[in-house]
FIMAR-595857 format. One line per 4 residues: number of its first residue (from 1); their letters; for each residue x, y, z of C-alpha. Coordinates in nm, 3 decimals. Example, Ala and Ser with C-alpha at 12.3 -4.5 7.8 and 13.67 -1.06 7.14 Angstrom:
BEGIN
1> AS> 1.230,-0.450,0.780; 1.367,-0.106,0.714
***
This chain:
BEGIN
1> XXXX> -1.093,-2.929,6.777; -0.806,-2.921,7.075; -0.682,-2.625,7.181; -0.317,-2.735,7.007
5> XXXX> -0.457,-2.762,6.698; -0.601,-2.418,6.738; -0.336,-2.218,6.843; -0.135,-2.341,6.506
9> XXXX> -0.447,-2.279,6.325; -0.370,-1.895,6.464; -0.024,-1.862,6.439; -0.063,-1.903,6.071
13> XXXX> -0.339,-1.655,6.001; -0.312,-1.440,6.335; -0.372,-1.092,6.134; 0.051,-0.904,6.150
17> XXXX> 0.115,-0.564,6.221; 0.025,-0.325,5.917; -0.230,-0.526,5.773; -0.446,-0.267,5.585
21> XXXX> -0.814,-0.246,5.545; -0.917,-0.279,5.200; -1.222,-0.320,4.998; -1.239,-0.665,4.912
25> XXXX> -1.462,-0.885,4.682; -1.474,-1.284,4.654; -1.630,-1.459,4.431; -1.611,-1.836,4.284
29> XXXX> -1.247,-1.935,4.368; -1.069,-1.585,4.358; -1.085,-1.244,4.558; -1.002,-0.897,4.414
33> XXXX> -0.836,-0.643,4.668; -0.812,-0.222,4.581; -0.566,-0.106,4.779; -0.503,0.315,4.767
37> XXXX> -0.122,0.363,4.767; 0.063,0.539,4.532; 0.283,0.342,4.389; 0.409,0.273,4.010
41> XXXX> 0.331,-0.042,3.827; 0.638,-0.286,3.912; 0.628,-0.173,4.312; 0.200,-0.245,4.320
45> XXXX> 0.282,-0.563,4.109; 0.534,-0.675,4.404; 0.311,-0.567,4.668; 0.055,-0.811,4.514
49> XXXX> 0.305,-1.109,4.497; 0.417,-1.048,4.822; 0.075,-1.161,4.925; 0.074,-1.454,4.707
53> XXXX> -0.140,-1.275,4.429; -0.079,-1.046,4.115; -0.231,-0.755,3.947; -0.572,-0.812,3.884
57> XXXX> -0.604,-0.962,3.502; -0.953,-0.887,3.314; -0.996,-1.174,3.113; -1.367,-1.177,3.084
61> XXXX> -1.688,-0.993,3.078; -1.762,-1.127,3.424; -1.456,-1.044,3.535; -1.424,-0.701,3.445
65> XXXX> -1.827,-0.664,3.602; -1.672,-0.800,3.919; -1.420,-0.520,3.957; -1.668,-0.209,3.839
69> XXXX> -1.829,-0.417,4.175; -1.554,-0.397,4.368; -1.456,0.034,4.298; -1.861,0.160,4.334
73> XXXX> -1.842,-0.012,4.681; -1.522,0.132,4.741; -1.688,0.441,4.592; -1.334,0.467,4.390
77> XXXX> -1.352,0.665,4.090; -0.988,0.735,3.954; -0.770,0.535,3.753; -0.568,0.201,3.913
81> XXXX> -0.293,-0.047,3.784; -0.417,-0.387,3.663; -0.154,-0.685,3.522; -0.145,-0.574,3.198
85> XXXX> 0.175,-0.483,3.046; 0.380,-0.425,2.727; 0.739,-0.529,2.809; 1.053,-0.260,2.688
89> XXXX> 1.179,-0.460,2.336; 0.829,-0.607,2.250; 0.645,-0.442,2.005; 0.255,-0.303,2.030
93> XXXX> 0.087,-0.515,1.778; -0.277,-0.326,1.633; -0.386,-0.632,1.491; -0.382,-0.825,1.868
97> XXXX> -0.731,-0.806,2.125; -0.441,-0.716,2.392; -0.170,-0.489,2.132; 0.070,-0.732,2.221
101> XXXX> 0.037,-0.662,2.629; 0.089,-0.971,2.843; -0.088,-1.050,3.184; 0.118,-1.018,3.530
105> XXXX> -0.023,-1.317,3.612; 0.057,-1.533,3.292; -0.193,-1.812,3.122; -0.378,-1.762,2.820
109> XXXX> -0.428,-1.410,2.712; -0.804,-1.461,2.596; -1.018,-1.259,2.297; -1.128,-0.984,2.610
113> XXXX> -1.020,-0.593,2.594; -1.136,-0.292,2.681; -0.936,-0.002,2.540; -1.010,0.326,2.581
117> XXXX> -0.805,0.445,2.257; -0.535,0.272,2.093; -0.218,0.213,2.263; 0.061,0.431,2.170
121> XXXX> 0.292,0.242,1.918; 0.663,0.183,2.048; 0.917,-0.105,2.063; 1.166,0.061,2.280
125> XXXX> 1.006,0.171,2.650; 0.767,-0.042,2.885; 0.420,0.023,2.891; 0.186,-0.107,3.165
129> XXXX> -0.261,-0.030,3.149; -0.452,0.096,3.447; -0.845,0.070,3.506; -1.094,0.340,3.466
133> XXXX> -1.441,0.378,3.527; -1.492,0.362,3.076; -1.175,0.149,3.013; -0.856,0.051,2.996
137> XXXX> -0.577,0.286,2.957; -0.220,0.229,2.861; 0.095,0.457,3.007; 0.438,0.502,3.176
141> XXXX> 0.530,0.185,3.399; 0.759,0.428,3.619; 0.453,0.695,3.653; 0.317,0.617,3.998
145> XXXX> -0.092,0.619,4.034; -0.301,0.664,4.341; -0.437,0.266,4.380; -0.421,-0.072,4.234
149> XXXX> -0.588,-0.403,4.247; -0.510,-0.720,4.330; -0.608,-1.062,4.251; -0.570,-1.331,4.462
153> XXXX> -0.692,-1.733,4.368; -0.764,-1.996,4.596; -0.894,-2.398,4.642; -1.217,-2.260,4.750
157> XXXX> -1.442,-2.019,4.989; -1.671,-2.077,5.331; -1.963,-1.891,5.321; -2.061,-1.661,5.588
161> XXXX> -2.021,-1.698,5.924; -2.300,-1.873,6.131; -2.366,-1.663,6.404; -2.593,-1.771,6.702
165> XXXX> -2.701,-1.397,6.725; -2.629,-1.031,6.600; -2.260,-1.036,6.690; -1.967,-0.830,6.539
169> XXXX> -1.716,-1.032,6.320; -1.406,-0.966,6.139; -1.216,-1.166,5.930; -0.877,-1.190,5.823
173> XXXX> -0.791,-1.311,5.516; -0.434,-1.498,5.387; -0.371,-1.182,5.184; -0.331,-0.981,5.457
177> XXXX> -0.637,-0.784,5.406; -0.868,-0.717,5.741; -1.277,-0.698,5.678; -1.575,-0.719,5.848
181> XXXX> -1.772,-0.756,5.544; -1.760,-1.076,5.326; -2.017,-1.256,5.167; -1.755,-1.534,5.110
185> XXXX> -1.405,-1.589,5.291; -1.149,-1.805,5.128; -0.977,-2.118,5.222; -0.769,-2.029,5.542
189> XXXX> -0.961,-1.736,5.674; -0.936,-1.642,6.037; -1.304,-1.528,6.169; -1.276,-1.350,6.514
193> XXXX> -1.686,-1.301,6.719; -1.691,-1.073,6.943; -1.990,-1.260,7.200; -2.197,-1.076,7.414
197> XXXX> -2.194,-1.118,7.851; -1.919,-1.326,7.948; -1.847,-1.543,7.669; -1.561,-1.299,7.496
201> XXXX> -1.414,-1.371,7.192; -1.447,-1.691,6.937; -1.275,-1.817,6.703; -1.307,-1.997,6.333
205> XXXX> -1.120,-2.086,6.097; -1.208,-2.191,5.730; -1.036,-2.536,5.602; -1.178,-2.878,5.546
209> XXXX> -1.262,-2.984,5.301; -1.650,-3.131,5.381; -1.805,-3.434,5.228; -1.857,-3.354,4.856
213> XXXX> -1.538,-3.143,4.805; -1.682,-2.769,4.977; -1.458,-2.592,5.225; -1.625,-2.549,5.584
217> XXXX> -1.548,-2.313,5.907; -1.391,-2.504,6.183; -1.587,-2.502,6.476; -1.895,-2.516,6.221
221> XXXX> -2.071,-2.290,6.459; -2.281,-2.121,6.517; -2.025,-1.901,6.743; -2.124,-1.736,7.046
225> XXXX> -2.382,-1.979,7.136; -2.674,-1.912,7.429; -2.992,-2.072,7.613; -3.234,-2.096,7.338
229> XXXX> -3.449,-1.949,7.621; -3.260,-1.623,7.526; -3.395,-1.453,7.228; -3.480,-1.776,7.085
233> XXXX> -3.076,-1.845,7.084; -3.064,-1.626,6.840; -3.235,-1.861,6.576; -3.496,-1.718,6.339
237> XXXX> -3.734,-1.973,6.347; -3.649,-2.299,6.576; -3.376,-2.357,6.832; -3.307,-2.722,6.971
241> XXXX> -3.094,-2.784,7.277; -2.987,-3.118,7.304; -2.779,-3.241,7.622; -2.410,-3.199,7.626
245> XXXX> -2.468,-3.034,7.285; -2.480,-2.642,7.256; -2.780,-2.494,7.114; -2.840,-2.521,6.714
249> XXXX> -3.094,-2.344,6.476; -3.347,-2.552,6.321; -3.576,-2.457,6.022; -3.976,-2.527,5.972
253> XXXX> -4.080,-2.821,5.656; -4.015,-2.682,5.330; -3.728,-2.456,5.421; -3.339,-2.492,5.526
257> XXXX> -3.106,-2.317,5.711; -2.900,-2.053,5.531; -2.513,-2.072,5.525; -2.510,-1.826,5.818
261> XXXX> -2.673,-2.131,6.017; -2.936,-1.939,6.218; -3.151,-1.792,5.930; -3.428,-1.993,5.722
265> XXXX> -3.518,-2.001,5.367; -3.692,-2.152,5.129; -3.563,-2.490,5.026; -3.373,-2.489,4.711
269> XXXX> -3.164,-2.755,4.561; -2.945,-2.522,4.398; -2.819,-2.380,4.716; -2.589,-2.483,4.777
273> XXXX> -2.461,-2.455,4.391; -2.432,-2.886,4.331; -2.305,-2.714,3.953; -1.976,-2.609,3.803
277> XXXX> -2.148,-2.364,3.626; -2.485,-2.189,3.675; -2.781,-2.387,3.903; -3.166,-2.342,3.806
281> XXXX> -3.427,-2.510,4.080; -3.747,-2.621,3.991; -3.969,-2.903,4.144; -3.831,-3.207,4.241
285> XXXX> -3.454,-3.122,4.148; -3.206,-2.814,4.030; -3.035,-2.805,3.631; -2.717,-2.728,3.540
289> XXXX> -2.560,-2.451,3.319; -2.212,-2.311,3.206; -2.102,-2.008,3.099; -2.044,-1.823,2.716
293> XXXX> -1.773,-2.063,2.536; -1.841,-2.359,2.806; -2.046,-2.676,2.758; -2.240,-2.916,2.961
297> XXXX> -2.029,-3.233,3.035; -2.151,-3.625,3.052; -2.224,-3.590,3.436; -2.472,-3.316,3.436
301> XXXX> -2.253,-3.102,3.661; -1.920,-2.988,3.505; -1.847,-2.784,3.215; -1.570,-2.807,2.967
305> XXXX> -1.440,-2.590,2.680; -1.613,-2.555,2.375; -1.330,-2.632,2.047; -1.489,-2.274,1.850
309> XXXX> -1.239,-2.310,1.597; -1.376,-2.694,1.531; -1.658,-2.452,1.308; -1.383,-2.198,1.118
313> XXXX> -1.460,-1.872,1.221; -1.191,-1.693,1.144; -1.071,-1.664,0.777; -0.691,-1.733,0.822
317> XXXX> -0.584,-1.890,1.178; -0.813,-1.986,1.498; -0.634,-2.005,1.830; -0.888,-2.160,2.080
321> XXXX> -0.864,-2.008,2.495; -1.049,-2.124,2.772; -1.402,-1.986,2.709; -1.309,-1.830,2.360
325> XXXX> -1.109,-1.762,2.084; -0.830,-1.540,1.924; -0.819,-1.521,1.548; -0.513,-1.439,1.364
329> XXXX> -0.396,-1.285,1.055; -0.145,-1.460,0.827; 0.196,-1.249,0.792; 0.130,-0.964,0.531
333> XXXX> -0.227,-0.927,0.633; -0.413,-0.784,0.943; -0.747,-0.757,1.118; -1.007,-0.507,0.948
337> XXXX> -1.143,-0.431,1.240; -1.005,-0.471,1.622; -1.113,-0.871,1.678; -1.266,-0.897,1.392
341> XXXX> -1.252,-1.242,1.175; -1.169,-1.095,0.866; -0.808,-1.034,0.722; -0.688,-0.727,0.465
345> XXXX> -0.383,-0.715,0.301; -0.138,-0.484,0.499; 0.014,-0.216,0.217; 0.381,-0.264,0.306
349> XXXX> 0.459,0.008,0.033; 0.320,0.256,0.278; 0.610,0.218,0.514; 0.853,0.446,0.467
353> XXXX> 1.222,0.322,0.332; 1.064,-0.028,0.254; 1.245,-0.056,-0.128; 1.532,0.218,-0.244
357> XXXX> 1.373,0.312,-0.569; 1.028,0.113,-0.583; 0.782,-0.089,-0.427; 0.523,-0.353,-0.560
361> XXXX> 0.232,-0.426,-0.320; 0.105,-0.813,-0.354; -0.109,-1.010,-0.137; 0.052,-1.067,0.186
365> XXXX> 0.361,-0.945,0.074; 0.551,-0.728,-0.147; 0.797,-0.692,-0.374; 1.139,-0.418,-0.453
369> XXXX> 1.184,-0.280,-0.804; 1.430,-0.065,-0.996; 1.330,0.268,-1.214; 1.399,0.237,-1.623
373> XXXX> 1.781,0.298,-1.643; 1.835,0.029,-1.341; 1.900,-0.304,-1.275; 1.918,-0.518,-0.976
377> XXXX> 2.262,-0.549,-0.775; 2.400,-0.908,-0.809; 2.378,-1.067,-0.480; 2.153,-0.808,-0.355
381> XXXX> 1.729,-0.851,-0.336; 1.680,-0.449,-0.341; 1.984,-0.251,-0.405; 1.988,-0.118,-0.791
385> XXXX> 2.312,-0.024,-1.006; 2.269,0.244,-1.320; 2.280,0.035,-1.617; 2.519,0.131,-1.916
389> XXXX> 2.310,0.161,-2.215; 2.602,0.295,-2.398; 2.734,-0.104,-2.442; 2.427,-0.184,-2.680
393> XXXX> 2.603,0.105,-2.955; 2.255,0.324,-2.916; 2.430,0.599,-3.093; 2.590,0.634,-3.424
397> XXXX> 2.847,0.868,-3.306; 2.949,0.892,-2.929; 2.756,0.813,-2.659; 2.772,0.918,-2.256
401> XXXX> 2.629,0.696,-1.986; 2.428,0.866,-1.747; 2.216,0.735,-1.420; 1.941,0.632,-1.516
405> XXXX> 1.950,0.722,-1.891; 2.289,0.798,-2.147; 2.301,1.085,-2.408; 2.393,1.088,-2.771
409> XXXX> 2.705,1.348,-2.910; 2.750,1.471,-3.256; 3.117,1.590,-3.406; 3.128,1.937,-3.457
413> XXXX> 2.929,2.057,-3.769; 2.656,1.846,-3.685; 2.367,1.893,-3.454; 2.158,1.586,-3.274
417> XXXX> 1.841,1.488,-3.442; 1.539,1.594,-3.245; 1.482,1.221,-3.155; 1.816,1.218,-2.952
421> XXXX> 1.994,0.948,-3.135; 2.071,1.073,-3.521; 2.321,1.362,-3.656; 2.276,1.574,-3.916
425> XXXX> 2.481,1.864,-4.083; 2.500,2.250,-3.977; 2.270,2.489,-4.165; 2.426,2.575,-4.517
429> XXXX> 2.561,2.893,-4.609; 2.191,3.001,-4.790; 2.093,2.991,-4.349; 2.429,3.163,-4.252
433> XXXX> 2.441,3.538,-4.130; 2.520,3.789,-4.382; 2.861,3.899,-4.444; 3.041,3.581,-4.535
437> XXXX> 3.180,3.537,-4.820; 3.090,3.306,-5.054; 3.447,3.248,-5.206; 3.623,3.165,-4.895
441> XXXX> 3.626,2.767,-4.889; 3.431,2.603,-4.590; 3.508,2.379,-4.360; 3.319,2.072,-4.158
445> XXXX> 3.481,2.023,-3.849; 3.710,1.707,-3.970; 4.121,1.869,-4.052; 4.257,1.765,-4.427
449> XXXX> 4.603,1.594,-4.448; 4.815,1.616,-4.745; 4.851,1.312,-4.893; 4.555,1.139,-4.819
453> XXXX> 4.256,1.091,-4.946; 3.928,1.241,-4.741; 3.732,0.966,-4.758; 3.848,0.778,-4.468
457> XXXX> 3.592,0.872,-4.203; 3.876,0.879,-3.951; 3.900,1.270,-3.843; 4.158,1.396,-3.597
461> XXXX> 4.000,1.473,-3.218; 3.963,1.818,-3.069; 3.854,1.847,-2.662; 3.626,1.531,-2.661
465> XXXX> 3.721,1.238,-2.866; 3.447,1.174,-3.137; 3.437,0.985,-3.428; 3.237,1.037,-3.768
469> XXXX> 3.141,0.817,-4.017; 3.061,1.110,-4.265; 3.322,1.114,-4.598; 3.516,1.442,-4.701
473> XXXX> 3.600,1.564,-5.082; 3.850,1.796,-5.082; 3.825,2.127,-5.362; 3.411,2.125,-5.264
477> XXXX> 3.305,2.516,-5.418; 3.153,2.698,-5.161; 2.779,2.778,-5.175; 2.727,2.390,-5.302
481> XXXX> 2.508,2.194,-5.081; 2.772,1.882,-4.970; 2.699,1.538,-5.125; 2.486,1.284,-4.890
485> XXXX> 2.701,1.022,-4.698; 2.810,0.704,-4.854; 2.583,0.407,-4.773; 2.924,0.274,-4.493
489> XXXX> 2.897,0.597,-4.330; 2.495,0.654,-4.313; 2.443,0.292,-4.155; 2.716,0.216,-3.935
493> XXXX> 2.746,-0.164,-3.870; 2.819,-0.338,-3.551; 3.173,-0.338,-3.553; 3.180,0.069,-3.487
497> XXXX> 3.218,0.108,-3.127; 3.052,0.418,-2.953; 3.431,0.446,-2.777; 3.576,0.745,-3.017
501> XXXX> 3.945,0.764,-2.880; 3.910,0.334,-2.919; 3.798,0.334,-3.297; 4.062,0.589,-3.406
505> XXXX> 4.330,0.398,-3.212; 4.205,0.066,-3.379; 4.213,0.220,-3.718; 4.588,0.389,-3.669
509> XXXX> 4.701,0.066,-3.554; 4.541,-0.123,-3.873; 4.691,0.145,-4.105; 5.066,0.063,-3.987
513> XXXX> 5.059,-0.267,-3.976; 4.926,-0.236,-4.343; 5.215,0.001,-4.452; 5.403,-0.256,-4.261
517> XXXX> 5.295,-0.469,-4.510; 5.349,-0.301,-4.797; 5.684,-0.266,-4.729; 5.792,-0.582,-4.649
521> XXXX> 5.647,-0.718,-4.981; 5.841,-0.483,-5.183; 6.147,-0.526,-5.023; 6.094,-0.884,-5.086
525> XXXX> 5.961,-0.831,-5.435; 6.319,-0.609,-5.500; 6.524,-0.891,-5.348; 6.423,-1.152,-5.587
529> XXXX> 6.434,-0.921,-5.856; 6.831,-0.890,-5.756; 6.876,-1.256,-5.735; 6.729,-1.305,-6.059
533> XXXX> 6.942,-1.016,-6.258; 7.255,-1.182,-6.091; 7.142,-1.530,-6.246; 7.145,-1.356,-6.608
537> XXXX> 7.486,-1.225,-6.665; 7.728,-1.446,-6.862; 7.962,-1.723,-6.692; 8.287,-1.592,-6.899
541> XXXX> 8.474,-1.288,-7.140; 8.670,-1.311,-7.468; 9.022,-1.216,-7.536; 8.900,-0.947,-7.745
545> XXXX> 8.682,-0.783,-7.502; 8.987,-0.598,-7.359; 9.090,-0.438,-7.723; 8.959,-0.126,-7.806
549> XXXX> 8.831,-0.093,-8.195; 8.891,0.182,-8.405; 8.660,0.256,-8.698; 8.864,0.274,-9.002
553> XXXX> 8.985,0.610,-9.184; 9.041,0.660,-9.561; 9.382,0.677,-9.688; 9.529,1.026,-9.769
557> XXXX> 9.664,1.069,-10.138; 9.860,1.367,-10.246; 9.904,1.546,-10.558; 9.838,1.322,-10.862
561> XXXX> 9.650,1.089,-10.660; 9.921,0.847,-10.457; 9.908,0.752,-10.115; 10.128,0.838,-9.821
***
C-alpha cells in the first residue's frame, strides 16, 4: 500500500476527540457497545444513531447470551436501555411475545422476550424496556438511567491482529469506540502497534475483501516485524526470512498459523469457519450446521429459513420470522398462556360499559341485550327504549306504563286482584266496622243521574280518569250482597281501550250523535204527518155551511088549547 492511500485510509478512521472507552463485544457481523451515561431513552437512542447503530435489540437466545457477555466483563450490574419501545397512542397488547413494543432498530419483531413482569397496560404515554441482570423491564421513556447499549452491524470482521511479537495495540473502531481488547474488529477498523527499539508506531487497517468473500487487515502483517535472529522474530514455532521480504511466521506439518499470524495450532478445516452456520472438523474435511429455526441449504454451506408454519402449529394464525415463529389469536380470542399456541375465548362481558343493560358472551365475540320491559332502539345495535305494554289492553280497567314493567288501576270500590291484572269489589257491609247503619243506602264509587238508566257502564271521573265495565241498579237494599256483572262487563272485548278519559269521550260522542238521530227522524216523521193531514181536508164548502140551525121549539097554546 502507498503512503496516499494510507493517509485517506486514516483520515477516515483517525480516532476524534471524545471518543470514549467502552466495553465492547463483536461477534458474527455485529458489535454491542455499553456505554455508562445517564441519559433517558430517546437521547441514548440518538447517541447510538449518531454512530451509525441503534439500541441494542434482543431478538434471540444467542443474542441476549451475547449481552449478559458483554455486562459480566464490564462487571455492570444495574439496569440499561435496549431498543425496545411502546410508542404514546399504541396500545400494550398481553396476548403479543413483545406487548405490542417495537424494536429501535425495525425488522421483524421475532417470538423472543424476556419480561420480568407484565408491562403496565396504557394507550396514552410512551413506554421504552431496559436490561437487567433477570430480565427485561418496561418504564418511563423520559426517566433517565445510568447506561445503555448499543448495537452496531457491519459487512464483516478481521480477526486479531498478527503481531510479530508481544506488542501493545489499540484499535479504533467506526463507532467511535477506542479498545485494546478485541477478539474481532469490524470492517474499517483502525489498528495502531506500538513496536519496540526504533521502529515506532504501525499501522492497519481492516478492508478487503480476500479471496472467498472474508475481510483482511491491510498491511496483512505481521506489524512490527524483526530479525528472526531476535527472539525467533517473535514466531512461536518457525520464522523464514526471505530476501527483500520481511520476516514471516511459519508453522510445523500438521498445524497452521492462527489468525494472529505468529502463533501455531492444530490444523483444522473449520478454522477458518468455511460455514454460514456452525463448523464441525473431523478427518479429512469439516461439516456444516445452522442454527434453531435454520436449515442446511443445497451447497453444504449456507442456511436458510425453515417455513414452521408449513406444519400448523398454532391453532388460529402462524406468522413465520427469520429463525421462528409468532402465533396469533383470531379477534375475540387470546393466548392462554404468554406464546403459547393455543387460543381462549376473551370474555368481552367482563369489560366494564361493554352493553347498557346486558351482555351475551359468544365465541370470539359477543353480543348486547335488553332486560324484560325493553326493546332495542331502531337504528341503534345497543341502546334500549321501555316498551309500552299498556298498547296490548293487559288490563281490564286502566293501565300505567312504567320502565320496564306497567301497573294495573281499579275504580274506586274495587281493589286489584292479587295477580295484578283483575278487580274485584270492596268488602261488604257483613266486613265493615261497626257503627254503620244498615238503612242508609250504599254507594259504589260510580254517581247516579236522573233520567238514566244505571246500566251503562259509563261512570263520571273523579282525580284519575277510569273507566268500569261493572253495571249499576238503582233502589239496591242495603245489607244485600250486589248482583255479579253482566257477561259485557266481566269479559271486556277488544274494542275497550285501557285509555279511560278516551272511552268515555268515545261513548259521549256516540250518545249525541244518536239523540241527534232521534231527533231528526221525528221531526221528519212529524213533517210528513203534516203534509199528509193537509192532503185530507175537502177541496170546497156549501152555501149552507154559513147558516146557523136552530133546533125546533113547540108551539105555545093558551087557554082552551089555541096557538099564538
Amino acid at each position: 500500500m502507498d503512503v496516499t492511500r494510507l493517509l485517506a485510509l486514516l483520515v477516515l478512521v483517525v480516532p476524534v476527540p471524545g471518543e470514549e472507552e467502552a466495553a465492547v463485544l463483536c461477534a458474527g457481523t455485529a458489535c454491542y457497545t455499553l456505554h455508562r451515561a445517564k441519559l433517558d431513552w430517546s437521547s441514548a437512542q440518538e447517541r447510538c444513531r449518531l454512530n451509525g447503530g441503534n439500541l441494542a435489540p434482543v431478538r434471540s437466545d444467542g443474542e441476549a447470551a451475547r449481552l449478559r457477555d458483554l455486562l459480566a466483563a464490564a462487571g455492570w450490574t444495574g439496569p440499561a436501555w435496549i431498543g425496545l419501545s411502546l410508542l404514546r397512542g399504541r396500545c400494550v397488547q398481553p396476548q403479543e411475545p413483545l406487548r405490542g413494543f417495537a424494536w429501535a432498530a425495525g425488522g421483524e419483531h421475532g417470538n423472543y422476550s424476556s419480561w420480568l413482569s407484565e408491562p403496565a397496560v396504557t394507550c396514552l404515554s410512551s413506554r421504552c424496556v431496559s436490561l437487567r441482570p433477570a430480565g427485561w423491564a418496561d418504564g418511563p421513556c423520559r426517566a433517565p438511567l445510568p447506561a445503555f447499549l448499543c448495537k452496531f452491524i457491519f459487512q464483516g470482521m478481521c480477526g486479531p491482529l498478527p503481531l510479530a511479537a508481544l506488542h501493545r495495540v489499540t484499535y479504533s473502531t467506526p463507532f467511535g469506540v477506542r479498545s485494546a481488547r478485541l477478539a474481532a474488529a469490524p470492517f474499517g477498523t483502525l489498528a495502531e502497534a506500538q513496536c519496540d527499539g526504533s521502529h515506532g508506531a504501525a499501522f492497519a487497517v481492516c478492508k478487503g475483501t480476500m479471496e472467498g468473500g472474508g475481510f483482511a487487515w491491510h498491511p496483512p502483517g505481521p506489524l512490527c516485524p524483526t530479525a528472526c535472529a531476535h527472539s525467533n522474530g517473535g514466531c512461536q514455532q518457525r520464522c523464514l526470512e526471505e530476501p527483500g521480504q520481511p520476516p514471516r511466521c511459519a508453522c510445523h506439518p500438521g498445524h497452521v498459523l492462527a489468525p494472529d499470524m505468529v502463533s501455531c495450532v492444530p490444523e483444522d478445516a473449520c478454522n477458518p469457519n468455511p460455514c454460514q452456520g456452525t463448523c464441525r472438523g473431523h478427518p479429512g474435511g469439516f461439516e456444516c450446521g445452522c442454527e434453531e429455526g435454520y436449515t442446511l441449504a443445497p451447497d453444504g454451506r449456507s442456511c436458510v429459513d425453515i417455513d414452521e408454519c408449513l406444519a400448523g402449529p398454532c391453532q388460529h394464525e402462524c406468522y413465520n420470522t427469520a429463525g421462528s415463529f409468532v402465533c396469533l389469536c383470531r379477534p375475540g380470542y387470546q393466548p392462554e398462556a404468554p406464546g403459547s399456541p393455543l387460543c381462549s375465548d376473551e370474555d368481552e362481558c367482563a369489560r366494564p360499559g361493554v352493553c347498557p343493560q346486558l351482555c351475551i358472551n359468544v365465541p370470539g365475540s359477543f353480543q348486547c341485550a335488553c332486560r324484560p320491559g325493553y326493546k332495542r332502539q331502531p337504528g341503534s345495535s345497543d341502546a334500549c327504549l321501555d316498551v309500552d305494554e299498556c298498547l296490548q289492553d293487559p288490563c281490564p280497567g286502566l293501565c300505567r306504563n312504567l320502565p320496564g314493567s306497567y301497573e294495573c288501576l281499579c275504580p274506586p270500590g274495587f281493589l286489584l286482584e292479587e295477580d295484578g291484572h283483575g278487580c274485584r269489589p270492596a268488602p261488604t257491609a257483613a266486613e265493615e266496622p261497626a257503627g254503620v247503619s244498615s238503612s242508609t243506602p250504599r254507594t259504589t264509587g260510580i254517581p247516579r243521574t236522573m233520567g238514566i238508566p244505571q246500566t251503562t257502564g259509563i261512570s263520571r271521573t273523579t282525580g284519575t280518569p277510569w273507566t268500569t265495565s261493572i253495571p249499576h241498579t238503582t233502589g239496591i237494599p242495603t245489607g244485600t250482597t250486589p248482583l255479579p256483572p253482566t257477561a259485557v262487563g266481566s269479559a271486556p272485548g277488544a274494542e275497550h281501550s285501557a285509555d279511560g278519559p278516551r272511552l268515555l269521550l268515545y261513548y259521549i260522542l256516540g250518545s249525541l250523535v244518536a239523540i241527534l238521530l232521534l231527533l231528526a227522524f221525528a221531526l221528519v216523521l212529524v213533517a210528513c204527518r203534516r203534509r199528509e193531514a193537509r192532503k185530507e181536508k175537502r177541496p170546497a164548502k156549501s152555501a149552507a155551511d154559513n147558516y146557523c140551525w136552530v133546533p125546533e121549539q113547540p108551539e105555545s097554546r093558551g087557554a082552551g088549547g089555541e096557538r099564538r
